[in-house]
N, C-alpha and C positions, 0 to 999 in steps of 0.2 A: 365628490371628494376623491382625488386620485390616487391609488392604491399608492401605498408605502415603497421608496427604494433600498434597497441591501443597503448595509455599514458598508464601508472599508474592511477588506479582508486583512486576516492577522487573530482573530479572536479564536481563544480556543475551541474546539469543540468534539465534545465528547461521543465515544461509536454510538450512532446511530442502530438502531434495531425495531421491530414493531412497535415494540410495547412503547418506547418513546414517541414513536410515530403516532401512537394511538392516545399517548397523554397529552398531545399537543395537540391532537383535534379538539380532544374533550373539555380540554383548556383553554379554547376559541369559541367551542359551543356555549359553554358553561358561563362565559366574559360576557357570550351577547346577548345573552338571558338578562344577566346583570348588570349592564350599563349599556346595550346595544351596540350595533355594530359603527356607529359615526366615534363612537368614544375609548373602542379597545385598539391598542396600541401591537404592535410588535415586541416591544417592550413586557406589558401588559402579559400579553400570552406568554412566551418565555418565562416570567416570573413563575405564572400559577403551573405551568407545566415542569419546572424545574429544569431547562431546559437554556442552552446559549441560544443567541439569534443567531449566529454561525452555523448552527443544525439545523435549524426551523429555514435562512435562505438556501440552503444547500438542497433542500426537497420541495419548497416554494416560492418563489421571486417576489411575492408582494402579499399584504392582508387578503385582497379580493382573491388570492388566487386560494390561498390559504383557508379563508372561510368557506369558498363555493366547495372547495374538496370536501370539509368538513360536513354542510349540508349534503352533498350528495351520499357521503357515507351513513350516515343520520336517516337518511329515505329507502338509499337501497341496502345497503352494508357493505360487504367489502367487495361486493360484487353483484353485478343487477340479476336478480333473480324473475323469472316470468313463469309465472304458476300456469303448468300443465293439468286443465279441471279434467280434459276429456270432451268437451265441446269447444263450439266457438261463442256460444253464449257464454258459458261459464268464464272461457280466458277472459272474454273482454270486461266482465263481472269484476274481477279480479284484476284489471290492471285499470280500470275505474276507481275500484277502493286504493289501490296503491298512491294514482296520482292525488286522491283525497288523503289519503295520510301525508303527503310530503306539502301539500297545500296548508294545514293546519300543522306541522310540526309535531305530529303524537311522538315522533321519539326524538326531539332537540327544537331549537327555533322555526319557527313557521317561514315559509318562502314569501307568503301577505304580509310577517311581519316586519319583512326586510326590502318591501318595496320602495319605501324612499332612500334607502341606500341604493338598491338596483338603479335607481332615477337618478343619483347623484354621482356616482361611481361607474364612469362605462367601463374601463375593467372587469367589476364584477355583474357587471349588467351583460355583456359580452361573455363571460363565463356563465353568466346562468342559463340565458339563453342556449349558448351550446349544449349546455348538460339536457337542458330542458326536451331540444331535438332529436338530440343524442338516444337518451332515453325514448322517446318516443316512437323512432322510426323503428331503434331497435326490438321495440315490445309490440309496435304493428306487424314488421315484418316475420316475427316468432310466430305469432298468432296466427298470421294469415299461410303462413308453412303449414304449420301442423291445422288448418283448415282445411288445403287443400288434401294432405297426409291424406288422411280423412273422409276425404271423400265428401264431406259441405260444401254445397254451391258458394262462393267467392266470385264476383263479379269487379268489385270495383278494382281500378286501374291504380290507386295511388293510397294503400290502406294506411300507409303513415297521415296524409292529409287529414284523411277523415278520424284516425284517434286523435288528432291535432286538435279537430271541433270540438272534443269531448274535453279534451283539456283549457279550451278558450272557454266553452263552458261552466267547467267547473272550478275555474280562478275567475269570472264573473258572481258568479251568484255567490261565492263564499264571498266576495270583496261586497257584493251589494247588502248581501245577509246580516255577516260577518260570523256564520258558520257555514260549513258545507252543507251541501244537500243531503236529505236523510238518507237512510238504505231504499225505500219506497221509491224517492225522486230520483235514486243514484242508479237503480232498475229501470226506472220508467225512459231515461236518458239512454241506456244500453236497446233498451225493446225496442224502443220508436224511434232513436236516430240514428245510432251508432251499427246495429246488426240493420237494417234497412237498407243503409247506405252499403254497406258490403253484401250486401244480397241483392242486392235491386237485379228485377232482369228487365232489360228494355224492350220493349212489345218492338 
């Protein structure tokens, strides 16, 4: 389904600031909980957000662009955060549960449960994907800094690849499951493939 075009310019609209910013995500989130995302409108948002579509296109050109904001703020918050544990066990621990909390939606709609819009919609199938790598390189390459920092052996050549497997991982078994792996499996995946693969030394 392809993402929404703008009105025709002319319609009023009111100063923009966060807080509107932020009632109009929540008013996206909130919609696709409730009728999901093939059925909430521009329209739709706008109403529950109190909000003109004059505002909502002026900071987003279309629903796909508009929702993937939304989930990403929903996963990271207003800004991607990468937990400093003090190892490299520990970061990849932690950014292991993060990718599982944005897999299952503990704080707004699940990223699984918007796959057949991702499939219908290359808009926001193309937006997710970016966010998805985006994310990723940028929490490989944090970790693999402050490994090196550190003073941890760090071997592999491309650390974003390898959290990439952790991720094809763990959007597998939760789609096969249809919940994430426990904390036990979510461990056992960091011990045996993920810290492996970035430690490995080649004889």
């Amino acid at each position: 389904m392809p993402s929404e075009q703008p009105p025709a310019a002319g319609e009023p609209s009111p100063r923009r600031g966060k807080a509107r910013e932020d009632a109009i995500l929540a008013a996206a989130v909130e919609l696709i909980g409730e009728v999901g995302y093939d059925r909430i409108s521009m329209d739709a948002i706008a109403a529950r957000a109190k909000a003109s579509k004059m505002t909502i296109y002026r900071k987003w050109p279309g629903k796909a662009e508009l929702v993937a904001e939304a989930l990403r703020r929903r996963a990271e918050g207003e800004t991607l955060h990468i937990a400093d544990t003090g190892t490299l066990r520990g970061d990849l621990i932690a950014a292991v549960e993060g990718i599982a909390r944005a897999l299952t939606g503990e704080r707004g709609p699940s990223l699984l449960g918007l796959l057949g819009a991702v499939r219908e919609d290359p808009a926001l199938r193309d937006l997710v994907r970016t966010q998805i790598d985006g994310t990723s390189n940028a929490v490989a390459t944090a970790i693999a800094h402050r490994a090196t920092t550190r003073g941890e052996p760090l071997t592999a050549a491309n650390p974003s690849m390898v959290l990439g497997l952790a991720v094809a991982q763990l959007v597998l078994s939760t789609l096969l499951n249809g919940t994430p792996p426990d904390t036990e499996a979510r461990h056992r995946l960091v011990d045996e493939v993920v810290l492996p693969l970035l430690t490995f030394a080649a004889p």
